[in-house]
N, CA, C and O atoms as a Maestro MAE file, in Angstrom:
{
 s_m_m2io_version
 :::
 2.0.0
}

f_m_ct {
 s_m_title
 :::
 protein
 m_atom[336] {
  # First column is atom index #
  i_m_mmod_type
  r_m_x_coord
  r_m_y_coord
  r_m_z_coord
  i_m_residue_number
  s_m_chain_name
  s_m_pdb_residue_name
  s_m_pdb_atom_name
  i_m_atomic_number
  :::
  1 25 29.017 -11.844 35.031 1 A "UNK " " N  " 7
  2 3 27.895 -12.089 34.159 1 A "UNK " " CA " 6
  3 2 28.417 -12.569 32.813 1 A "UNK " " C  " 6
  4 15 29.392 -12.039 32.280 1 A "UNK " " O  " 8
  5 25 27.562 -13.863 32.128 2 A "UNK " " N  " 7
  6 3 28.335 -14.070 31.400 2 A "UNK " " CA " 6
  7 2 27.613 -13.687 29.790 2 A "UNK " " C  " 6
  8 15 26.434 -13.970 29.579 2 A "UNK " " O  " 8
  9 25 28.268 -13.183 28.983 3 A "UNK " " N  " 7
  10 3 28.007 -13.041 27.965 3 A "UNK " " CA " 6
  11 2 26.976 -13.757 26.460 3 A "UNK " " C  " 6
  12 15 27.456 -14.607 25.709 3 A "UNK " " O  " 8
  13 25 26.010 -13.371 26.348 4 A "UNK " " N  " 7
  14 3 25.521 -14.331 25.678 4 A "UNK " " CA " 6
  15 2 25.759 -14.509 24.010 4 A "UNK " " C  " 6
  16 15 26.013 -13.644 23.172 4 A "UNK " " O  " 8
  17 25 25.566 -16.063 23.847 5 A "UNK " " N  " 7
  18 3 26.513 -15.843 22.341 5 A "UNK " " CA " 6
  19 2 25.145 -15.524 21.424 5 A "UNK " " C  " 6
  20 15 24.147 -16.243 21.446 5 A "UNK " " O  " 8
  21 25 25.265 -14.500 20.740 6 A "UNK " " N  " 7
  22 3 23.990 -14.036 19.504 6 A "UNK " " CA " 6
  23 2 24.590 -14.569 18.500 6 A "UNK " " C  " 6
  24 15 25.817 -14.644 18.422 6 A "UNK " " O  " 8
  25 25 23.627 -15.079 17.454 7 A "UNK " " N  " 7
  26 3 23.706 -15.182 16.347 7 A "UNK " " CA " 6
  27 2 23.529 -13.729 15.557 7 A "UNK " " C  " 6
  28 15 22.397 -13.256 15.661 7 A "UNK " " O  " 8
  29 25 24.385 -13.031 14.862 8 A "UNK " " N  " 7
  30 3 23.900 -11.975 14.041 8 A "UNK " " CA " 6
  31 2 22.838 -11.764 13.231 8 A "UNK " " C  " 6
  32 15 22.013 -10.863 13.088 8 A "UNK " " O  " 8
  33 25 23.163 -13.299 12.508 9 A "UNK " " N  " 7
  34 3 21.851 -13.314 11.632 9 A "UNK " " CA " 6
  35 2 20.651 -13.478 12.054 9 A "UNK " " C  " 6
  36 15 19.877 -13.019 11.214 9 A "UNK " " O  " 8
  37 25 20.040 -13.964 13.064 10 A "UNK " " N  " 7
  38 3 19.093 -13.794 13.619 10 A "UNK " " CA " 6
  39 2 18.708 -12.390 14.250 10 A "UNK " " C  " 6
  40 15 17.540 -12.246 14.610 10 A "UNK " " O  " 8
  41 25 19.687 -11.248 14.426 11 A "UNK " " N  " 7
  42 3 19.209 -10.338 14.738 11 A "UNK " " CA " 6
  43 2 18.967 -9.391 12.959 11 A "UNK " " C  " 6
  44 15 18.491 -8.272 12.769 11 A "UNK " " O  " 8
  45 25 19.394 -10.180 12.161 12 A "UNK " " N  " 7
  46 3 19.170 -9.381 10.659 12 A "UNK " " CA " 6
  47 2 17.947 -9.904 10.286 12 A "UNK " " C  " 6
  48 15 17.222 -9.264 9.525 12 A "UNK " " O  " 8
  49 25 17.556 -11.200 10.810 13 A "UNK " " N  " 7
  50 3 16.169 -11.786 10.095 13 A "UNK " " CA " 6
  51 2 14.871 -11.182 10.922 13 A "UNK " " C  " 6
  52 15 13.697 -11.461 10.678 13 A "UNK " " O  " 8
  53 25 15.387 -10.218 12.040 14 A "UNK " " N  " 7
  54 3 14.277 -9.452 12.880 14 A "UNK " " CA " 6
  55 2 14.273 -8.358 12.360 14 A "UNK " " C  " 6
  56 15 13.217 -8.306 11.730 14 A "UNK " " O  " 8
  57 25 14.862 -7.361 12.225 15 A "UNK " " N  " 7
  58 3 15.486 -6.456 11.361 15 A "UNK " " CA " 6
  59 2 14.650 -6.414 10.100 15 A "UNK " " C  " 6
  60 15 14.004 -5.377 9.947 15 A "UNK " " O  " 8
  61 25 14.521 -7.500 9.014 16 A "UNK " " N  " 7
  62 3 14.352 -7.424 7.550 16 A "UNK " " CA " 6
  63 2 12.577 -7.688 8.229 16 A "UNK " " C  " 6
  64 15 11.947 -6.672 7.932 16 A "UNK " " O  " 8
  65 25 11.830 -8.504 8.856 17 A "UNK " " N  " 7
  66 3 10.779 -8.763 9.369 17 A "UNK " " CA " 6
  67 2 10.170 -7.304 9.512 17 A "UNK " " C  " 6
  68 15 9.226 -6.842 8.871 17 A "UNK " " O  " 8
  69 25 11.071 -6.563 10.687 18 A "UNK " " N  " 7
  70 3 10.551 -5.079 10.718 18 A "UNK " " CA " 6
  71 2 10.002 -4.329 9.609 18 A "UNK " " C  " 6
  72 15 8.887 -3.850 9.402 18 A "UNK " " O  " 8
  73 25 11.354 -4.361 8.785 19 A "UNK " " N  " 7
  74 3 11.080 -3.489 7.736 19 A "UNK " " CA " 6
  75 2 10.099 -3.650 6.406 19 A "UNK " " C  " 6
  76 15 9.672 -2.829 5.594 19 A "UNK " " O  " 8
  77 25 9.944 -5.035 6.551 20 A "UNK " " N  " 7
  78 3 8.726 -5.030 5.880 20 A "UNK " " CA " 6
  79 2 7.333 -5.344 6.194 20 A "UNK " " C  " 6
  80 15 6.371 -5.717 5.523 20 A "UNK " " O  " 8
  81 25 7.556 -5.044 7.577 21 A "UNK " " N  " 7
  82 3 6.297 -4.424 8.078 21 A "UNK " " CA " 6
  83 2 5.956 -3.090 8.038 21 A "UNK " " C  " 6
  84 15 4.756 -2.848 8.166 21 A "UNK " " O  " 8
  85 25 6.808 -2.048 7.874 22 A "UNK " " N  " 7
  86 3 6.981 -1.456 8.291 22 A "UNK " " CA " 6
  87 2 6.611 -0.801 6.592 22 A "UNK " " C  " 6
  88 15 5.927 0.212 6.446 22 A "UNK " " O  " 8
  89 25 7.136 -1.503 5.542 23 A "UNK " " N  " 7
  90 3 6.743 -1.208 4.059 23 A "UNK " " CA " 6
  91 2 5.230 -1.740 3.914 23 A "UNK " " C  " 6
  92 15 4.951 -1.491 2.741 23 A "UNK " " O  " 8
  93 25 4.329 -2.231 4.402 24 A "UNK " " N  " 7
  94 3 3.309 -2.855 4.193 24 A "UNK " " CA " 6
  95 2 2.030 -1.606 4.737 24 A "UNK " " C  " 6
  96 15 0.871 -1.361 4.404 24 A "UNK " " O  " 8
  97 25 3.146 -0.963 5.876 25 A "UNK " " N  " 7
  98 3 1.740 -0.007 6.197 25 A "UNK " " CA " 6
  99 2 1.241 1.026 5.070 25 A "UNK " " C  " 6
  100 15 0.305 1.752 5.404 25 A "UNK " " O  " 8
  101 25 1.702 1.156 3.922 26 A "UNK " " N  " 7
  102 3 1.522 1.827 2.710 26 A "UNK " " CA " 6
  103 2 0.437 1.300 2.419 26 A "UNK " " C  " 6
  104 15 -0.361 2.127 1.977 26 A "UNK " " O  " 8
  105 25 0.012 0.162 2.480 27 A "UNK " " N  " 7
  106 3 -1.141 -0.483 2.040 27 A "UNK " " CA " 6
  107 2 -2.202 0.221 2.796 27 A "UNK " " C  " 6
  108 15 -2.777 1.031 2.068 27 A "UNK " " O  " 8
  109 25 -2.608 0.194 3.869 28 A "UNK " " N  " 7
  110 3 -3.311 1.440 4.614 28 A "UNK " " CA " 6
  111 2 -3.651 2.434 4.152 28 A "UNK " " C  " 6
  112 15 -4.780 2.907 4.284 28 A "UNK " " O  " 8
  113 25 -2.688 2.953 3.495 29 A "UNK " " N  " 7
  114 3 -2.881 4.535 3.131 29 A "UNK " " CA " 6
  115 2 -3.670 4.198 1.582 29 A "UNK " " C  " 6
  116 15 -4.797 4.541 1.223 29 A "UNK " " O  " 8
  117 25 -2.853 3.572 0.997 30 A "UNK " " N  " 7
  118 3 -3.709 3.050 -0.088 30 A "UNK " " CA " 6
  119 2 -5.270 2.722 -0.126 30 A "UNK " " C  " 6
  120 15 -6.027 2.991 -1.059 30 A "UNK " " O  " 8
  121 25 -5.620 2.060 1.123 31 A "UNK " " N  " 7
  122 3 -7.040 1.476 0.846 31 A "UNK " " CA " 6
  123 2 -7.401 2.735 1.121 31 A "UNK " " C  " 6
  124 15 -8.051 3.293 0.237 31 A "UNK " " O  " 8
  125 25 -7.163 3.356 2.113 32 A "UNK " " N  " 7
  126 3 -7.947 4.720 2.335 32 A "UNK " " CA " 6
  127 2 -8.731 5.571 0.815 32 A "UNK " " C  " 6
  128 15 -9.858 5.820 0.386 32 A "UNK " " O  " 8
  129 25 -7.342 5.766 0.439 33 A "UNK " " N  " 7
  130 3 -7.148 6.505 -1.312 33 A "UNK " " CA " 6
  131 2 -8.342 5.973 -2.085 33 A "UNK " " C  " 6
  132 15 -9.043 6.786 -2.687 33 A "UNK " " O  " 8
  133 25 -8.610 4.790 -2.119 34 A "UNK " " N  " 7
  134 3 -9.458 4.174 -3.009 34 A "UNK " " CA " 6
  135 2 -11.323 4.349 -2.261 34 A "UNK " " C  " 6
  136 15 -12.445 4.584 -2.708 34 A "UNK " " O  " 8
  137 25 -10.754 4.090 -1.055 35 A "UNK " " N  " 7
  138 3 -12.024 4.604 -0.732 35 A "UNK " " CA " 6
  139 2 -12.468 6.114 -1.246 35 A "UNK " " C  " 6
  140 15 -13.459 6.141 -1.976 35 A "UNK " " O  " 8
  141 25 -11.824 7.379 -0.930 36 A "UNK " " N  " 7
  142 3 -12.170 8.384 -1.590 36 A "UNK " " CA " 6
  143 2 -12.068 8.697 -2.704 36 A "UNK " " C  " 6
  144 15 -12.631 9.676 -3.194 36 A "UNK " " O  " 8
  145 25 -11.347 7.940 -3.286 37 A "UNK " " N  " 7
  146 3 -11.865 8.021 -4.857 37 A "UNK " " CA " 6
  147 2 -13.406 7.536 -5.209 37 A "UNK " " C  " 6
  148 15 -14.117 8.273 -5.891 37 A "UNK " " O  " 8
  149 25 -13.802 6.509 -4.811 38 A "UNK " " N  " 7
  150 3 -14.970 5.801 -4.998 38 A "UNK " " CA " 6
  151 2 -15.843 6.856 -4.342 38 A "UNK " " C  " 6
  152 15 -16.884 7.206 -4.900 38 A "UNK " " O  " 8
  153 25 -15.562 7.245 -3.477 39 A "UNK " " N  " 7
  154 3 -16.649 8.401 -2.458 39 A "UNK " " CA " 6
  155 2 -17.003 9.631 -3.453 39 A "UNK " " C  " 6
  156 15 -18.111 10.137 -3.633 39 A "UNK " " O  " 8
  157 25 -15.675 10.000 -4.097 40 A "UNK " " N  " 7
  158 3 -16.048 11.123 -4.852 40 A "UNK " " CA " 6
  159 2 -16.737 11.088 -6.062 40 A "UNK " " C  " 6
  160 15 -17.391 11.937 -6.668 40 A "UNK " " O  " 8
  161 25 -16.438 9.862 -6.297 41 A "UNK " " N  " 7
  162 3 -17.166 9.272 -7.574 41 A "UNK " " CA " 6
  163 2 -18.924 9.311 -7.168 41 A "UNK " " C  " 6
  164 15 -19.770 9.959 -7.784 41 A "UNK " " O  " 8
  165 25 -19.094 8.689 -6.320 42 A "UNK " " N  " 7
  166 3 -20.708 8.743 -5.948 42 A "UNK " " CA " 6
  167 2 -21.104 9.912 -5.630 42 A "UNK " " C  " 6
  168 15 -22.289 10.139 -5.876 42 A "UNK " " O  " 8
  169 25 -20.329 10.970 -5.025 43 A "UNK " " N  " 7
  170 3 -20.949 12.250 -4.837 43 A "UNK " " CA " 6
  171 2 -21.210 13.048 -5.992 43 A "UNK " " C  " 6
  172 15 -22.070 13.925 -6.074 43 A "UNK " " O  " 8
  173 25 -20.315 12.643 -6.985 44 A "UNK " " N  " 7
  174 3 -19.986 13.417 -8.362 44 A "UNK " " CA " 6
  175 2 -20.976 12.919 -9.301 44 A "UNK " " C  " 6
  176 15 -20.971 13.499 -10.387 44 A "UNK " " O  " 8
  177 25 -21.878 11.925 -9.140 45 A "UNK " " N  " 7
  178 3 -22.342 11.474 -9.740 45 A "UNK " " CA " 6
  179 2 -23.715 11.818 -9.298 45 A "UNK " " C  " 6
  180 15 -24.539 11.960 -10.202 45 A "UNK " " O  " 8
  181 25 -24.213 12.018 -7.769 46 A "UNK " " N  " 7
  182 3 -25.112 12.094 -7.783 46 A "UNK " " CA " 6
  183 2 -25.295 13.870 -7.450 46 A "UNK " " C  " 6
  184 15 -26.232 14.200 -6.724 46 A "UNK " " O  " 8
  185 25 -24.352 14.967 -8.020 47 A "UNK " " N  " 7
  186 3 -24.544 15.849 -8.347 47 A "UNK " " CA " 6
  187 2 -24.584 16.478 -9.883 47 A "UNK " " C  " 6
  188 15 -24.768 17.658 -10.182 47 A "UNK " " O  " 8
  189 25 -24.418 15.642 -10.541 48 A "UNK " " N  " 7
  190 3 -24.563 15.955 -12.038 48 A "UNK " " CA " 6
  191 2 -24.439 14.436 -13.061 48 A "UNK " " C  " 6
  192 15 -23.527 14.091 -13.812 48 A "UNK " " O  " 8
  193 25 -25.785 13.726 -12.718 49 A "UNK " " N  " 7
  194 3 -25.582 12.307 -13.590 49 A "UNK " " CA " 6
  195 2 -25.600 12.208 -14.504 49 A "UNK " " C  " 6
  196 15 -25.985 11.088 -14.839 49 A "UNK " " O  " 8
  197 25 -25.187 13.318 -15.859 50 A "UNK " " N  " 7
  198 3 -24.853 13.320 -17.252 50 A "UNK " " CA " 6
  199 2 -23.618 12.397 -17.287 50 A "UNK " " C  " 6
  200 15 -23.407 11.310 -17.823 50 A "UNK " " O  " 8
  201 25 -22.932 13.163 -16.578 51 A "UNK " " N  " 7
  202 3 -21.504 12.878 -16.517 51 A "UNK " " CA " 6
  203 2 -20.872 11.535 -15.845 51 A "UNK " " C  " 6
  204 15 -19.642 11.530 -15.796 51 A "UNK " " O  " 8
  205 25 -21.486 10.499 -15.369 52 A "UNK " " N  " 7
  206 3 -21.617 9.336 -15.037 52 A "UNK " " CA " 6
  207 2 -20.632 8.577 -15.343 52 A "UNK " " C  " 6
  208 15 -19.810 8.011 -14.622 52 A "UNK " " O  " 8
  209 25 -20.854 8.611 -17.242 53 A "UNK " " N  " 7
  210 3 -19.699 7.441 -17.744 53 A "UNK " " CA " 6
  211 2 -18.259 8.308 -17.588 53 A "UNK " " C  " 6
  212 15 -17.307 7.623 -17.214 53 A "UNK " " O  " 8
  213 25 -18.020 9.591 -17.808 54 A "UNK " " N  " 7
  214 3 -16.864 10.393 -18.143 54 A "UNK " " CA " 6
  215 2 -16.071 10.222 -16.445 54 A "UNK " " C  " 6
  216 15 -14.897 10.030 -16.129 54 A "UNK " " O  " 8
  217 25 -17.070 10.359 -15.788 55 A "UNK " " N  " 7
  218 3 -16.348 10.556 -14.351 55 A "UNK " " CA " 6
  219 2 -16.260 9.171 -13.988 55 A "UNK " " C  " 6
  220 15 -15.345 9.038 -13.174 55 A "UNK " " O  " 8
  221 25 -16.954 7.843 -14.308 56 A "UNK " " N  " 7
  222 3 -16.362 6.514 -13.876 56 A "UNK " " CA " 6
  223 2 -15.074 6.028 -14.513 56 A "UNK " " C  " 6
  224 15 -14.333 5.203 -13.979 56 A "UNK " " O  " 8
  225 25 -14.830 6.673 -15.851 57 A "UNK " " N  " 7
  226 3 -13.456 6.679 -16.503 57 A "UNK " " CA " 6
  227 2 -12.322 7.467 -15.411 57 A "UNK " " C  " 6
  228 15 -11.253 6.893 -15.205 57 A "UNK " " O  " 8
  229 25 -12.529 8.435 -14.917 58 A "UNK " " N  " 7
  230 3 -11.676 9.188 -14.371 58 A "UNK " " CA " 6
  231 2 -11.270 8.415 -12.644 58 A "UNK " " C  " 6
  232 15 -10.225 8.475 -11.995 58 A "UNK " " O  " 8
  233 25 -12.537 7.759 -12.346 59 A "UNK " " N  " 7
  234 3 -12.766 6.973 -11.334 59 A "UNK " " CA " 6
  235 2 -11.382 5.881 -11.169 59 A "UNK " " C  " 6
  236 15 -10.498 5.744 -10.323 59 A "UNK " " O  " 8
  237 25 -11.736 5.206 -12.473 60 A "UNK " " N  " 7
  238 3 -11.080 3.692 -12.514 60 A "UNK " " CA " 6
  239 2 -9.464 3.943 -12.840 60 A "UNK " " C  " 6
  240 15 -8.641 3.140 -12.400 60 A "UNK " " O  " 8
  241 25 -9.035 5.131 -13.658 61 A "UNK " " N  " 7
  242 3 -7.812 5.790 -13.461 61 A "UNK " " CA " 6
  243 2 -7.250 5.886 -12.239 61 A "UNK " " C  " 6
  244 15 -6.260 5.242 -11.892 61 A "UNK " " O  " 8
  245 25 -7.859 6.693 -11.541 62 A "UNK " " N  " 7
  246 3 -7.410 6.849 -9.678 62 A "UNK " " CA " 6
  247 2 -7.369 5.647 -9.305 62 A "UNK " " C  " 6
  248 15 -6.366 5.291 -8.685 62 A "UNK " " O  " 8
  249 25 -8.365 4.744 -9.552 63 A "UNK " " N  " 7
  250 3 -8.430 3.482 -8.720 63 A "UNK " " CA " 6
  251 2 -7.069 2.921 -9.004 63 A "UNK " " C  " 6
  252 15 -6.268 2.937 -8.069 63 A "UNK " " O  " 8
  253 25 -6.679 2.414 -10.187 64 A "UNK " " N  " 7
  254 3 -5.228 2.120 -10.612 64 A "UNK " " CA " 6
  255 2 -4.324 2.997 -10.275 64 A "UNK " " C  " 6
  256 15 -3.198 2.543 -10.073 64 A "UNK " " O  " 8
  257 25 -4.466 4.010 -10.167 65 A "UNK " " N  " 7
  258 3 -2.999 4.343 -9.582 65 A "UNK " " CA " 6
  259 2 -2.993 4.476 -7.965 65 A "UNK " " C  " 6
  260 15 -2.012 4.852 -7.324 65 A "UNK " " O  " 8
  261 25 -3.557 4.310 -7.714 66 A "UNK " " N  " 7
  262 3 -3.708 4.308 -6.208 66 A "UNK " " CA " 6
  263 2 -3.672 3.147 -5.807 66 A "UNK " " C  " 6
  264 15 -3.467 3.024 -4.599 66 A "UNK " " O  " 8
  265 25 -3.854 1.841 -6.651 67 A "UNK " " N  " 7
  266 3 -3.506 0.615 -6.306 67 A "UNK " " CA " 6
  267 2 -2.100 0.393 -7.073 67 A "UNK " " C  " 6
  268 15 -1.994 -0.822 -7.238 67 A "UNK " " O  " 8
  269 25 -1.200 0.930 -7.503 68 A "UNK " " N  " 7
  270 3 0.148 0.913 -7.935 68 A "UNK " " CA " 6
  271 2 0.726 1.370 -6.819 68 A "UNK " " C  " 6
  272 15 1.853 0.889 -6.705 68 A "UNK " " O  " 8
  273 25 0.437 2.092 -5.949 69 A "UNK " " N  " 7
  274 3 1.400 2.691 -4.969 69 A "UNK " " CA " 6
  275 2 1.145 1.443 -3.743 69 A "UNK " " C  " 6
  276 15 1.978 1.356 -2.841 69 A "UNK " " O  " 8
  277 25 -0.060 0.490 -3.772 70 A "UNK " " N  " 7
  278 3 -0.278 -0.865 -2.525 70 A "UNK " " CA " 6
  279 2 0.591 -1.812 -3.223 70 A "UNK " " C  " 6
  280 15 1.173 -2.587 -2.464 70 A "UNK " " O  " 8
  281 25 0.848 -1.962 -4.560 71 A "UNK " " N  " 7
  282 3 1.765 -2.997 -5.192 71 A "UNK " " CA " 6
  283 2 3.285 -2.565 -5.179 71 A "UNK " " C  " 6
  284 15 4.180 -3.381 -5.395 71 A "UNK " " O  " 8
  285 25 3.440 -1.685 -5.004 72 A "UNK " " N  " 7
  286 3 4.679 -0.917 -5.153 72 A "UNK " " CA " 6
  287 2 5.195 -1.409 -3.895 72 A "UNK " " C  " 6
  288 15 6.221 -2.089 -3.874 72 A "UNK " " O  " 8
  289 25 4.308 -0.999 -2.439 73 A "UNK " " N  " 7
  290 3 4.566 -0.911 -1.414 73 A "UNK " " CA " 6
  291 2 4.560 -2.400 -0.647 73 A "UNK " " C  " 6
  292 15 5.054 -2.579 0.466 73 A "UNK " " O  " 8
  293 25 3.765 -3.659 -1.627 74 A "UNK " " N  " 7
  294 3 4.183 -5.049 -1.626 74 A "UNK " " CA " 6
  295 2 5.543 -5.396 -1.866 74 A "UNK " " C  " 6
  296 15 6.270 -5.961 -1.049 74 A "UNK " " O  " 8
  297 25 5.930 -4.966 -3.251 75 A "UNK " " N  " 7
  298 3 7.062 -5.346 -3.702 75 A "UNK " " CA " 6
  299 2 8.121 -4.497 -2.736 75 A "UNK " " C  " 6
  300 15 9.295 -4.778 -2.976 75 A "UNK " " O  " 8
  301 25 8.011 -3.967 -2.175 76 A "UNK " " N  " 7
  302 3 9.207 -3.303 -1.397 76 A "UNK " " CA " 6
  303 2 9.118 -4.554 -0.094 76 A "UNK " " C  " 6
  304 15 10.147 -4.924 0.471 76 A "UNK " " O  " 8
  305 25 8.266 -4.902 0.129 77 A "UNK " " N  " 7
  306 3 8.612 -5.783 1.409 77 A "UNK " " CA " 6
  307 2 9.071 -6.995 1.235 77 A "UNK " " C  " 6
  308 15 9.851 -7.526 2.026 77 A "UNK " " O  " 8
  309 25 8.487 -7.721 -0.156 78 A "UNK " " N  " 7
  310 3 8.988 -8.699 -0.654 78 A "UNK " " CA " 6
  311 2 10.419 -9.112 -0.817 78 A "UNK " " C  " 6
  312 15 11.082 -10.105 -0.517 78 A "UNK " " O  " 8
  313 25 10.714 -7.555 -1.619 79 A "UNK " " N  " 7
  314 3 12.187 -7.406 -1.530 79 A "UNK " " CA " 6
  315 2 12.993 -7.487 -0.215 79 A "UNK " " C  " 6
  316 15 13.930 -8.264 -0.033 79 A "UNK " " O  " 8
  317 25 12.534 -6.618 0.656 80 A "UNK " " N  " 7
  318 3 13.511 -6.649 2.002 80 A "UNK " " CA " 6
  319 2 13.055 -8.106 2.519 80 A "UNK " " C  " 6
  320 15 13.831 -8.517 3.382 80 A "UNK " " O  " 8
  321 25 12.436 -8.632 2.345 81 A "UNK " " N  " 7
  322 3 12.712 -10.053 2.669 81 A "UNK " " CA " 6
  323 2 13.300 -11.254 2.401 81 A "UNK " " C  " 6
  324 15 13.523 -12.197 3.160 81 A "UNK " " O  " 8
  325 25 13.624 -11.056 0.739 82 A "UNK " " N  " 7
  326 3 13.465 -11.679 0.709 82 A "UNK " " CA " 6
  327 2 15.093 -11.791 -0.346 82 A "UNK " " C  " 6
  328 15 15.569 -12.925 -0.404 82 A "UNK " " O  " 8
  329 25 15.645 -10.981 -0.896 83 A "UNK " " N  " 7
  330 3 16.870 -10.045 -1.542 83 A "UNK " " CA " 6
  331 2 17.728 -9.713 -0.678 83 A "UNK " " C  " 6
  332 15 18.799 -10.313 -0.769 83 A "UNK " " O  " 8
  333 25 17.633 -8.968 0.127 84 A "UNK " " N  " 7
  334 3 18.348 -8.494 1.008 84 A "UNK " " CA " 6
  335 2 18.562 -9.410 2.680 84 A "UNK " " C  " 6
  336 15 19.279 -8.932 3.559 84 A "UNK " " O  " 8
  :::
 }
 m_bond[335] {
  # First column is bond index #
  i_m_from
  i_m_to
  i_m_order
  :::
  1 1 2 1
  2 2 3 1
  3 3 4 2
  4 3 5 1
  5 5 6 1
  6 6 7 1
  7 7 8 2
  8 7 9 1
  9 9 10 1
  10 10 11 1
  11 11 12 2
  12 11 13 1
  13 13 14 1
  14 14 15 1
  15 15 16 2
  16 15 17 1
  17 17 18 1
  18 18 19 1
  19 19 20 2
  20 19 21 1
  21 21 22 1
  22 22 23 1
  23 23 24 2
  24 23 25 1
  25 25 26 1
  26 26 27 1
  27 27 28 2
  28 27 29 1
  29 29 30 1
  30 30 31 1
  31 31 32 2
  32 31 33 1
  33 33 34 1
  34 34 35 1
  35 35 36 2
  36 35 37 1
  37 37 38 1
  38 38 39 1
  39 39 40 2
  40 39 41 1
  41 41 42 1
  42 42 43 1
  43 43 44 2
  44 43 45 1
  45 45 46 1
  46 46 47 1
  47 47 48 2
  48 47 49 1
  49 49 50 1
  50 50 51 1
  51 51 52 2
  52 51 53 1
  53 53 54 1
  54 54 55 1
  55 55 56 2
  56 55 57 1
  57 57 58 1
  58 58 59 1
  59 59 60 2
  60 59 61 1
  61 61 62 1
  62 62 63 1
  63 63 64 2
  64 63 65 1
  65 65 66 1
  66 66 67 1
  67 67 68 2
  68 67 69 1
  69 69 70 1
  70 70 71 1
  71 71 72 2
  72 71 73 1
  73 73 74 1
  74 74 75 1
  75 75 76 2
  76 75 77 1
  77 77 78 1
  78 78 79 1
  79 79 80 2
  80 79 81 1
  81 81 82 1
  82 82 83 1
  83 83 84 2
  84 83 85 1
  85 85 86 1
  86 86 87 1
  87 87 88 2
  88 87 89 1
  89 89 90 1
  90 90 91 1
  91 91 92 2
  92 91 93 1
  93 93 94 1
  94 94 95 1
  95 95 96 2
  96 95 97 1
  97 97 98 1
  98 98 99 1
  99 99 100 2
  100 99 101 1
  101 101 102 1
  102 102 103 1
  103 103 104 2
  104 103 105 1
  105 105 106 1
  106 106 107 1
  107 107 108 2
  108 107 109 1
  109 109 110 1
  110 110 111 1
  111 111 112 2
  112 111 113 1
  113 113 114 1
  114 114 115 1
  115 115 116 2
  116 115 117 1
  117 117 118 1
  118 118 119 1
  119 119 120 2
  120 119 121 1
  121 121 122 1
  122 122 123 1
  123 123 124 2
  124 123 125 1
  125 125 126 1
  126 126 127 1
  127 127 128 2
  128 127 129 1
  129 129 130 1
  130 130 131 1
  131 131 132 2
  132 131 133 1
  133 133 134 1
  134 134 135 1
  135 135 136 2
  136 135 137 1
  137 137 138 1
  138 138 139 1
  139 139 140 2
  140 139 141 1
  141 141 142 1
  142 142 143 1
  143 143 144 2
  144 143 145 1
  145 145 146 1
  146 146 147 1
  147 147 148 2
  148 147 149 1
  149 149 150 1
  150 150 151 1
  151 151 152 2
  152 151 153 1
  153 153 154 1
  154 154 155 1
  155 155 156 2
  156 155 157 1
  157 157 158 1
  158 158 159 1
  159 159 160 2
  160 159 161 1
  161 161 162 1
  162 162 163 1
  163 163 164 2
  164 163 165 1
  165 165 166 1
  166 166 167 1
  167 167 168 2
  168 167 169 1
  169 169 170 1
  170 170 171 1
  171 171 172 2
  172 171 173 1
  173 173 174 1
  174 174 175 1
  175 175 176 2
  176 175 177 1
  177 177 178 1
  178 178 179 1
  179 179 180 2
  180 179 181 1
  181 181 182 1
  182 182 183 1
  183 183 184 2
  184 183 185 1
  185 185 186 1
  186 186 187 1
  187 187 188 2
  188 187 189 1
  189 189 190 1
  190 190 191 1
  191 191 192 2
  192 191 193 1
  193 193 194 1
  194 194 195 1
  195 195 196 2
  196 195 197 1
  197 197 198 1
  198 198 199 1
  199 199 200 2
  200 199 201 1
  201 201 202 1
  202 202 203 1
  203 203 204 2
  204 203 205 1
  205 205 206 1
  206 206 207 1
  207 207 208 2
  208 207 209 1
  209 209 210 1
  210 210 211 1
  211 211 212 2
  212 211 213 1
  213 213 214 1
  214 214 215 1
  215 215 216 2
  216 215 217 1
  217 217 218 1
  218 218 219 1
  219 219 220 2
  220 219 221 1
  221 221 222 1
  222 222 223 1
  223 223 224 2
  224 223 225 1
  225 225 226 1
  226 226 227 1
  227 227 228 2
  228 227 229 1
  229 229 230 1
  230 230 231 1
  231 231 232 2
  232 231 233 1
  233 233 234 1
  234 234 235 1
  235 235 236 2
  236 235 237 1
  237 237 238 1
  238 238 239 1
  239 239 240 2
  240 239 241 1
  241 241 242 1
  242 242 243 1
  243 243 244 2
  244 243 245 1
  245 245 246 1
  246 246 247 1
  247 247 248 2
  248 247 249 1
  249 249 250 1
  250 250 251 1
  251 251 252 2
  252 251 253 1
  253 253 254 1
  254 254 255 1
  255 255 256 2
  256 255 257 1
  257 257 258 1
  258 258 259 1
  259 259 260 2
  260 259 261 1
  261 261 262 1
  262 262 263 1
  263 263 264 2
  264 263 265 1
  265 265 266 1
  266 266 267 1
  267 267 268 2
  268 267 269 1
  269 269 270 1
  270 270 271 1
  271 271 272 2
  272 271 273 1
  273 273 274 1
  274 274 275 1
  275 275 276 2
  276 275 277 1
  277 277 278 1
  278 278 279 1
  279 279 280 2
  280 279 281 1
  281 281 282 1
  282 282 283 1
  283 283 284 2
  284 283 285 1
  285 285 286 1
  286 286 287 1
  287 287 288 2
  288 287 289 1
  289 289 290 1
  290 290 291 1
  291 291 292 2
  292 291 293 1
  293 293 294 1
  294 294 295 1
  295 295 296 2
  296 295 297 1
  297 297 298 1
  298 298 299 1
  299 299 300 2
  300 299 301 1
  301 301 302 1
  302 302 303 1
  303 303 304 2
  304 303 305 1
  305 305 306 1
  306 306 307 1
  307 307 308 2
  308 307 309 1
  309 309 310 1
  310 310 311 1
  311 311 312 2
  312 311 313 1
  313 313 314 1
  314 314 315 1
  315 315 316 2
  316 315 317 1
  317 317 318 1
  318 318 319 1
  319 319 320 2
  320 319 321 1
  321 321 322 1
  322 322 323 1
  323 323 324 2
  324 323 325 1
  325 325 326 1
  326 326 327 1
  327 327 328 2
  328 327 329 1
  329 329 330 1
  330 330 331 1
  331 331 332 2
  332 331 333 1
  333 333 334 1
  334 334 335 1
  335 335 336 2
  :::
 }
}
């Protein structure tokens, strides 16, 4: 049987493909996050609507950081693709 000739690098450019797939599923978890932030926001709101503007401030906080961890988790794939 005869041996087949691999290119290495082609098994590194499958490899780096993986892994930033594999960094992208963060984004998932992320949208989730934002959904319950927004969820809690409407429940919170429609249990005490004084508090409306104070808790949409607290809202749009979560929203940003919970979309720092989907950008975070971009730039990590970017990188293994594209750096490494």
């Amino acid at each position: 049987m005869k041996k087949r000739d691999e290119n290495p690098f082609e098994m590194l450019e499958g490899a780096k493909s993986m892994g930033a797939g594999a960094a992208t599923i963060a984004s998932a978890g992320a949208a989730v996050g934002i959904g319950n932030v927004f969820s809690s926001l409407i429940h919170s709101v429609a249990r005490n609507p004084s508090l409306a503007k104070q808790l949409f401030g607290y809202a749009i906080l979560g929203f940003a950081l919970t979309e720092a961890i989907a950008l975070f988790a971009l730039m990590m794939a970017f990188l293994i693709l594209f750096v490494f």
